[in-house]
FIBA-100238 format. One record per atom (N, C-alpha, C, O): residue number from 1; residue in one letter; chain; x, y, z. Coordinates in steps of 0.2 Angstrom, whole numbers, always signed. Layout:
N
<NUM; 'a'; 'A'; <X; Y; Z>>
...
END
This chain:
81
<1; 'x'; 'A'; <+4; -6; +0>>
<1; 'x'; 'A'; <+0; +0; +0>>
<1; 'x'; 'A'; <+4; +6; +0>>
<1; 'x'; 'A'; <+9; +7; +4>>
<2; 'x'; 'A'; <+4; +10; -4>>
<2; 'x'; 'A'; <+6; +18; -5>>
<2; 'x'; 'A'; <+4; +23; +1>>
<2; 'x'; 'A'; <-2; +25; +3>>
<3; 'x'; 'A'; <+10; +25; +3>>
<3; 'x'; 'A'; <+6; +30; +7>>
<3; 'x'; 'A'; <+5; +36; +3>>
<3; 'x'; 'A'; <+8; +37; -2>>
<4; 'x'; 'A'; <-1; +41; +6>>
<4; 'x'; 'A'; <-3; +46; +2>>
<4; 'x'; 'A'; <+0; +52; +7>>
<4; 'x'; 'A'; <+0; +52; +13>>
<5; 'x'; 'A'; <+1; +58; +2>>
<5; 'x'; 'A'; <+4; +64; +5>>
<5; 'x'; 'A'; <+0; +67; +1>>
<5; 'x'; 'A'; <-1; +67; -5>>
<6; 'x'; 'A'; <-2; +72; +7>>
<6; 'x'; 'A'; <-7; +79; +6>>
<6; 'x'; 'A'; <-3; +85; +8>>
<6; 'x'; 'A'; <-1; +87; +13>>
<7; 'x'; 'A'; <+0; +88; +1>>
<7; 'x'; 'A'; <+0; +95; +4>>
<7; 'x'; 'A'; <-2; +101; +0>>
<7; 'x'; 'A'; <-4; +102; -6>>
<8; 'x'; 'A'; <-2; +103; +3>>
<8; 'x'; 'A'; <-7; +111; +3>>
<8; 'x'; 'A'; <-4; +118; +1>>
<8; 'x'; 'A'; <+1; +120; +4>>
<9; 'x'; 'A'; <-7; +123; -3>>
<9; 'x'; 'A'; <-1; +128; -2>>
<9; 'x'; 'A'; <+1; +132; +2>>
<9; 'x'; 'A'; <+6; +135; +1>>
<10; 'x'; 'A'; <-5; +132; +8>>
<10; 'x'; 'A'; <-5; +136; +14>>
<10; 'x'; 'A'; <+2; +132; +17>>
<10; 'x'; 'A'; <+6; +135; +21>>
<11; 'x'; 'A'; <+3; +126; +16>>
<11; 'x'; 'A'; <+8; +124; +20>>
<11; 'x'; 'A'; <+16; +125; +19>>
<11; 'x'; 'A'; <+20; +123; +22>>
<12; 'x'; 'A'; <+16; +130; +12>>
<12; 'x'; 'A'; <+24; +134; +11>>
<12; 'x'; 'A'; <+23; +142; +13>>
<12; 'x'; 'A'; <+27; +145; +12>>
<13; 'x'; 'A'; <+17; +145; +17>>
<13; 'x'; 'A'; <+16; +149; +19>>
<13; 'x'; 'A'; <+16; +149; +26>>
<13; 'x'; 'A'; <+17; +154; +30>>
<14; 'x'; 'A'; <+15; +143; +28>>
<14; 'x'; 'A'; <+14; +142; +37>>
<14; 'x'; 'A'; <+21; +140; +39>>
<14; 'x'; 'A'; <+24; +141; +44>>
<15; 'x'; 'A'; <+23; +136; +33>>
<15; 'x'; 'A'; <+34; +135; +34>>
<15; 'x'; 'A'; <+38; +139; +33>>
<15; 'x'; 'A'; <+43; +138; +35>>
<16; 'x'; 'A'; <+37; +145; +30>>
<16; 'x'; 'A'; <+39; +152; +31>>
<16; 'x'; 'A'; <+38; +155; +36>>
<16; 'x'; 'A'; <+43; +156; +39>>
<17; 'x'; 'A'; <+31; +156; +38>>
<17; 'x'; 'A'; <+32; +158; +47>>
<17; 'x'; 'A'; <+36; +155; +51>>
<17; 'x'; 'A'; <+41; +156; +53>>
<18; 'x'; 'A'; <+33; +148; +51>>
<18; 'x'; 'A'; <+37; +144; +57>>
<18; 'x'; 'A'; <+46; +145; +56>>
<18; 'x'; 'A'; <+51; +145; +60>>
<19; 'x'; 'A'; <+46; +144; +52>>
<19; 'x'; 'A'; <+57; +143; +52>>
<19; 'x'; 'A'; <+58; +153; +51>>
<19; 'x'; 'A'; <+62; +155; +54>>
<20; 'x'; 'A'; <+55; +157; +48>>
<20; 'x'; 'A'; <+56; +163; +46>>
<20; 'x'; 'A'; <+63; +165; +40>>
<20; 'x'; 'A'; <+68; +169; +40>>
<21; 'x'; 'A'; <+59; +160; +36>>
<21; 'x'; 'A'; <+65; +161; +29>>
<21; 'x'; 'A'; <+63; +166; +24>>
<21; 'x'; 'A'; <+57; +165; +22>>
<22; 'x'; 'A'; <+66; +171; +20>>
<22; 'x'; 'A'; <+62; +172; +16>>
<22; 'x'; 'A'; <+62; +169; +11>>
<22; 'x'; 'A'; <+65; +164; +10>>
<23; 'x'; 'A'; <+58; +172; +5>>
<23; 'x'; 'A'; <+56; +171; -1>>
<23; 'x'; 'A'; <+62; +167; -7>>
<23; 'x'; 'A'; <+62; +162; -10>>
<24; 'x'; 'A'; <+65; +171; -6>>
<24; 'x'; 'A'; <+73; +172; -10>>
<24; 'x'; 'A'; <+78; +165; -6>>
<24; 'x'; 'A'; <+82; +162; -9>>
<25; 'x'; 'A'; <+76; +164; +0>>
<25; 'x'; 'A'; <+82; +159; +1>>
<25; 'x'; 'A'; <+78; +150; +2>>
<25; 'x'; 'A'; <+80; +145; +2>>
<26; 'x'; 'A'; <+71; +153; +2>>
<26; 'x'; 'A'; <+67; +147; +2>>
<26; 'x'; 'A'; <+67; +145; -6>>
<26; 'x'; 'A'; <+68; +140; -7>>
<27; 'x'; 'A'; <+66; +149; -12>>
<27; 'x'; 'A'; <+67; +146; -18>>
<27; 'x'; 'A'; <+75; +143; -19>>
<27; 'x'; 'A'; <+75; +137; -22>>
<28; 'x'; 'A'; <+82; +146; -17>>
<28; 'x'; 'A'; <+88; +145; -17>>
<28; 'x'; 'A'; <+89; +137; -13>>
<28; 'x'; 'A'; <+94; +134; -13>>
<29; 'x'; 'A'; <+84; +136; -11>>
<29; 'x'; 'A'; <+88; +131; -4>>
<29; 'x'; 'A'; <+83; +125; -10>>
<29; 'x'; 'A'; <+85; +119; -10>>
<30; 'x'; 'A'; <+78; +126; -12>>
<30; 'x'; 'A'; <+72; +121; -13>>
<30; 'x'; 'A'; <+74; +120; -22>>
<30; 'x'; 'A'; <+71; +115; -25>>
<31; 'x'; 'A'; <+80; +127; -25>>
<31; 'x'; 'A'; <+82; +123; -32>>
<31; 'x'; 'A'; <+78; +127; -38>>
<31; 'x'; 'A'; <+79; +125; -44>>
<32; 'x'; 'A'; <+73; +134; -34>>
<32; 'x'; 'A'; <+68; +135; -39>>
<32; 'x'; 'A'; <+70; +142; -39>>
<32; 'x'; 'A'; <+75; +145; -36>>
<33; 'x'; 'A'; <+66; +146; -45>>
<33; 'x'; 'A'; <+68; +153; -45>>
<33; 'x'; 'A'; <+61; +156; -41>>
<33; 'x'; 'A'; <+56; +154; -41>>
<34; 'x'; 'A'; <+64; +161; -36>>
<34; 'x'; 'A'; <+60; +166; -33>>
<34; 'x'; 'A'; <+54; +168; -36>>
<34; 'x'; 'A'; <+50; +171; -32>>
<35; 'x'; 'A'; <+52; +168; -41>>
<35; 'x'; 'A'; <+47; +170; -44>>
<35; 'x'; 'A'; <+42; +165; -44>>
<35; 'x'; 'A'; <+36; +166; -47>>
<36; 'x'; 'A'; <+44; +159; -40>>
<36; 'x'; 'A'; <+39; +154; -40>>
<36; 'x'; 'A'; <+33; +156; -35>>
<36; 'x'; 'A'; <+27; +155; -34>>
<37; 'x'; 'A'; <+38; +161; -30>>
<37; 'x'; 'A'; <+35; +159; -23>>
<37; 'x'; 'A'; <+30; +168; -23>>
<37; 'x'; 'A'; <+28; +171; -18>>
<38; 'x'; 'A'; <+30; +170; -30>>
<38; 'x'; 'A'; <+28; +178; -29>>
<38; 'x'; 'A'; <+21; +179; -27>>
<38; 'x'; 'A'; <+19; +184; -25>>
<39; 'x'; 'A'; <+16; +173; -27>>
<39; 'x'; 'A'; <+8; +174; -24>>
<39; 'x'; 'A'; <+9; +170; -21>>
<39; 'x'; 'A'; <+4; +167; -21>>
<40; 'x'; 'A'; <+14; +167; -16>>
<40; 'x'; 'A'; <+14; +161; -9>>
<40; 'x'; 'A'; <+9; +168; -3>>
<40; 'x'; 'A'; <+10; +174; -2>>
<41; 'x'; 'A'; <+5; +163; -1>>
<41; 'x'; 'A'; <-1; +167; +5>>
<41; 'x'; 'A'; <-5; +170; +2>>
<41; 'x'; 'A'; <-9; +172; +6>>
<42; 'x'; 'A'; <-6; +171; -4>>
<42; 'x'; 'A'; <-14; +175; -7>>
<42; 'x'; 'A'; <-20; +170; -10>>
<42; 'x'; 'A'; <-18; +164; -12>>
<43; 'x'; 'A'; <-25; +171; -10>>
<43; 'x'; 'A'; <-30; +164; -12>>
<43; 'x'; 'A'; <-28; +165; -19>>
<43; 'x'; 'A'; <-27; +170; -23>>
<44; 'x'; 'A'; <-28; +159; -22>>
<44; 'x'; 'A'; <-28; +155; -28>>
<44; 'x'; 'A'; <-21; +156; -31>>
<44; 'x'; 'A'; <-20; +158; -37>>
<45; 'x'; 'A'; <-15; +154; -26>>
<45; 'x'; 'A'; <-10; +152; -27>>
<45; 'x'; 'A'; <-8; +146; -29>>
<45; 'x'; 'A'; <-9; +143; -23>>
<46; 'x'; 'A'; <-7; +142; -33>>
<46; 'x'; 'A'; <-10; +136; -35>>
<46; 'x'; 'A'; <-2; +134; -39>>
<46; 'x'; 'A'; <-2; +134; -45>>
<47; 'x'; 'A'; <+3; +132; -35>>
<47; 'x'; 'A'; <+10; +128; -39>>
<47; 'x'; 'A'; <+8; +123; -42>>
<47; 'x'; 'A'; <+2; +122; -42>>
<48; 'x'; 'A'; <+12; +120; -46>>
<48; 'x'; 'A'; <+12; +115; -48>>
<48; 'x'; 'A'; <+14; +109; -43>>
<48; 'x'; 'A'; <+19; +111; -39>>
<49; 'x'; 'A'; <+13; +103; -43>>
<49; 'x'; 'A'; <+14; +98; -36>>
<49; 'x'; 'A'; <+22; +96; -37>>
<49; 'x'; 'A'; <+24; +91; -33>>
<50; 'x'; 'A'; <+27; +97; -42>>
<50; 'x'; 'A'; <+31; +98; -42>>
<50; 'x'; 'A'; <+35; +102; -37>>
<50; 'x'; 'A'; <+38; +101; -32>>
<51; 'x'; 'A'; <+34; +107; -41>>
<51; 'x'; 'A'; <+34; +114; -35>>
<51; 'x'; 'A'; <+33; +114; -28>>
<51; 'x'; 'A'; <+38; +114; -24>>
<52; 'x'; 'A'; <+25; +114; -26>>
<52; 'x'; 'A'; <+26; +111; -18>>
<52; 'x'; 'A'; <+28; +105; -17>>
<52; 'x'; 'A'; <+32; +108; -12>>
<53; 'x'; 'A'; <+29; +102; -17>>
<53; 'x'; 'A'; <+32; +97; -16>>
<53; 'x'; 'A'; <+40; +99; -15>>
<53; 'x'; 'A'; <+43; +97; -10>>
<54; 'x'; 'A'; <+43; +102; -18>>
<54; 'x'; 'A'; <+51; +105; -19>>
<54; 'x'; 'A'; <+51; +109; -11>>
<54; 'x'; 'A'; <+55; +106; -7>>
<55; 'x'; 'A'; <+47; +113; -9>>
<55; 'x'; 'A'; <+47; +119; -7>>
<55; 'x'; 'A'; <+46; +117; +2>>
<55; 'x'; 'A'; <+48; +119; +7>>
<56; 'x'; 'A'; <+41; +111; +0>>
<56; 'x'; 'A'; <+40; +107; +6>>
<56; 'x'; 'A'; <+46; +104; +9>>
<56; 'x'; 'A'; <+48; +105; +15>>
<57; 'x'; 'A'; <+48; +100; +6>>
<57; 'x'; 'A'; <+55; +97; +6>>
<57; 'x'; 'A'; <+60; +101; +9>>
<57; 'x'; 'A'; <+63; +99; +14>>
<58; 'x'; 'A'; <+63; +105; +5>>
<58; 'x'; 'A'; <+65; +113; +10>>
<58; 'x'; 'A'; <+66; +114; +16>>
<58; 'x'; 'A'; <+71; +114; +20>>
<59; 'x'; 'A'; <+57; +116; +19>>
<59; 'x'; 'A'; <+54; +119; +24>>
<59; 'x'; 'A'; <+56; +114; +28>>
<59; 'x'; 'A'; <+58; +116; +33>>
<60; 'x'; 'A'; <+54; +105; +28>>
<60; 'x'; 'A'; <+57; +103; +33>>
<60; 'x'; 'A'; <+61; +100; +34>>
<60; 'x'; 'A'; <+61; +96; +38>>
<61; 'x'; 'A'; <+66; +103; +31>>
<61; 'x'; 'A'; <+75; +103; +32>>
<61; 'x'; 'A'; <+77; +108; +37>>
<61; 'x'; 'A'; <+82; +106; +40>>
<62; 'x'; 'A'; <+75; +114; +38>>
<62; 'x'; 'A'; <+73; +121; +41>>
<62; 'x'; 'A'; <+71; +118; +47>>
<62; 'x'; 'A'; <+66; +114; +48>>
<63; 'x'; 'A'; <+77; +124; +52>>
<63; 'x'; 'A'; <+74; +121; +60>>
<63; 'x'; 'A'; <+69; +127; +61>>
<63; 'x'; 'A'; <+71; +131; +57>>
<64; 'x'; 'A'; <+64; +128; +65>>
<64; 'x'; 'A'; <+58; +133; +67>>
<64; 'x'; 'A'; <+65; +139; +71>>
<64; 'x'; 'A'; <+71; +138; +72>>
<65; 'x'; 'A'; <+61; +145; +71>>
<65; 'x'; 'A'; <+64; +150; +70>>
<65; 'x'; 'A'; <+65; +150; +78>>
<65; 'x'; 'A'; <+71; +150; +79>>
<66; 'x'; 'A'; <+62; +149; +81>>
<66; 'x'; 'A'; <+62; +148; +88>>
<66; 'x'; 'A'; <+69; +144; +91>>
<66; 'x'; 'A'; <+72; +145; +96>>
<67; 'x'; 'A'; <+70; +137; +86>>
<67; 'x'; 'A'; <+74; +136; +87>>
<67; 'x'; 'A'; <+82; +138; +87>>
<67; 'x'; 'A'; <+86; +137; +91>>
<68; 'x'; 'A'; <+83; +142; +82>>
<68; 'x'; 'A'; <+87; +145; +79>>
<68; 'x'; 'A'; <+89; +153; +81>>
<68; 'x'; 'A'; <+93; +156; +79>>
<69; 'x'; 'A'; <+82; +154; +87>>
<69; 'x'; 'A'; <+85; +160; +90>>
<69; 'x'; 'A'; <+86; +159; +96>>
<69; 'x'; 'A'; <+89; +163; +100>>
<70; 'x'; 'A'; <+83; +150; +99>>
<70; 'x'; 'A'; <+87; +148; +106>>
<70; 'x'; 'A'; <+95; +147; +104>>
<70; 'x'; 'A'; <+99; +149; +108>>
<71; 'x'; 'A'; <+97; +146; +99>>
<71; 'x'; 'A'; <+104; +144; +96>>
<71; 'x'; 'A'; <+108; +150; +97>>
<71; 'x'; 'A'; <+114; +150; +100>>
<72; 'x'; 'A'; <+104; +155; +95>>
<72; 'x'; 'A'; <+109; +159; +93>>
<72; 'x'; 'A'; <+111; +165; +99>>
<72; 'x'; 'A'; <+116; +169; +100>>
<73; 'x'; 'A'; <+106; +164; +104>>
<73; 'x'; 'A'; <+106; +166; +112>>
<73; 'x'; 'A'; <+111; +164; +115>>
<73; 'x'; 'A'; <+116; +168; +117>>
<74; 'x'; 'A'; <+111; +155; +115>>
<74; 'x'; 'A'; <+114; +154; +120>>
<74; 'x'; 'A'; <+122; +152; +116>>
<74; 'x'; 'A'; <+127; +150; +119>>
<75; 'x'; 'A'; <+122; +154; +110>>
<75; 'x'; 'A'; <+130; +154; +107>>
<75; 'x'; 'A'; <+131; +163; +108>>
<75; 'x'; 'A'; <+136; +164; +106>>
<76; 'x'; 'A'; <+129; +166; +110>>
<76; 'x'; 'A'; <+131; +175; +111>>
<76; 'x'; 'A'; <+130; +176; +119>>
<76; 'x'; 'A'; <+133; +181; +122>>
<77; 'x'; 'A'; <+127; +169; +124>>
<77; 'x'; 'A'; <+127; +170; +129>>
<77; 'x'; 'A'; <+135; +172; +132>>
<77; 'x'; 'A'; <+139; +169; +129>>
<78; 'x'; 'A'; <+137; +176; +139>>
<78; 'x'; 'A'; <+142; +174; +140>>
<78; 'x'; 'A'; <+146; +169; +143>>
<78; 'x'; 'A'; <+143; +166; +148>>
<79; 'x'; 'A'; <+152; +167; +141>>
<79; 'x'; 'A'; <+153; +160; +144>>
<79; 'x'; 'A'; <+157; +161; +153>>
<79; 'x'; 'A'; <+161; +165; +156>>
<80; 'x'; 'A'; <+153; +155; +155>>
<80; 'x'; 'A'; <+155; +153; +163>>
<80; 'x'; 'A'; <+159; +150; +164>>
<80; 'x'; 'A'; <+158; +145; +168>>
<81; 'x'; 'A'; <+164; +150; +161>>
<81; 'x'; 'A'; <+171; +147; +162>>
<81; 'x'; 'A'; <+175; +151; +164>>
<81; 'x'; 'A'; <+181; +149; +165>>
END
């Protein structure tokens, strides 16, 4: 049995917020040119499942932004040594 995968366009929109990449570095990292991603969040945004699929793949390769500004805290923390 094949597993089936659903994704959506809202879901390179909502992987945008959560990691906070933009537009230009999520097309560079996912392989595609920037202009794919020019209506990402508006209704009737509509990639081709190539496309999402690329973009998704990306996004969760990308740690949440959350995570990368606990990172980036406790490497600018001062050290206690």
């Amino acid at each position: 049995m094949q597993n089936i995968v659903r994704l959506h366009p809202e879901d390179v929109s909502d992987g945008m917020a959560r990691t906070g990449v933009s537009r230009r570095h999520l097309a560079h990292v996912a392989g595609l040119h920037y202009n794919t991603l020019k209506g990402v969040g508006r209704p009737g945004w509509n990639p081709r499942w190539e496309t999402l699929e690329a973009f998704c793949r990306a996004l969760a390769a990308m740690p949440d932004a959350k995570t990368k500004n606990d990172v980036s805290r406790q490497l600018d923390a001062p050290s206690s040594h």
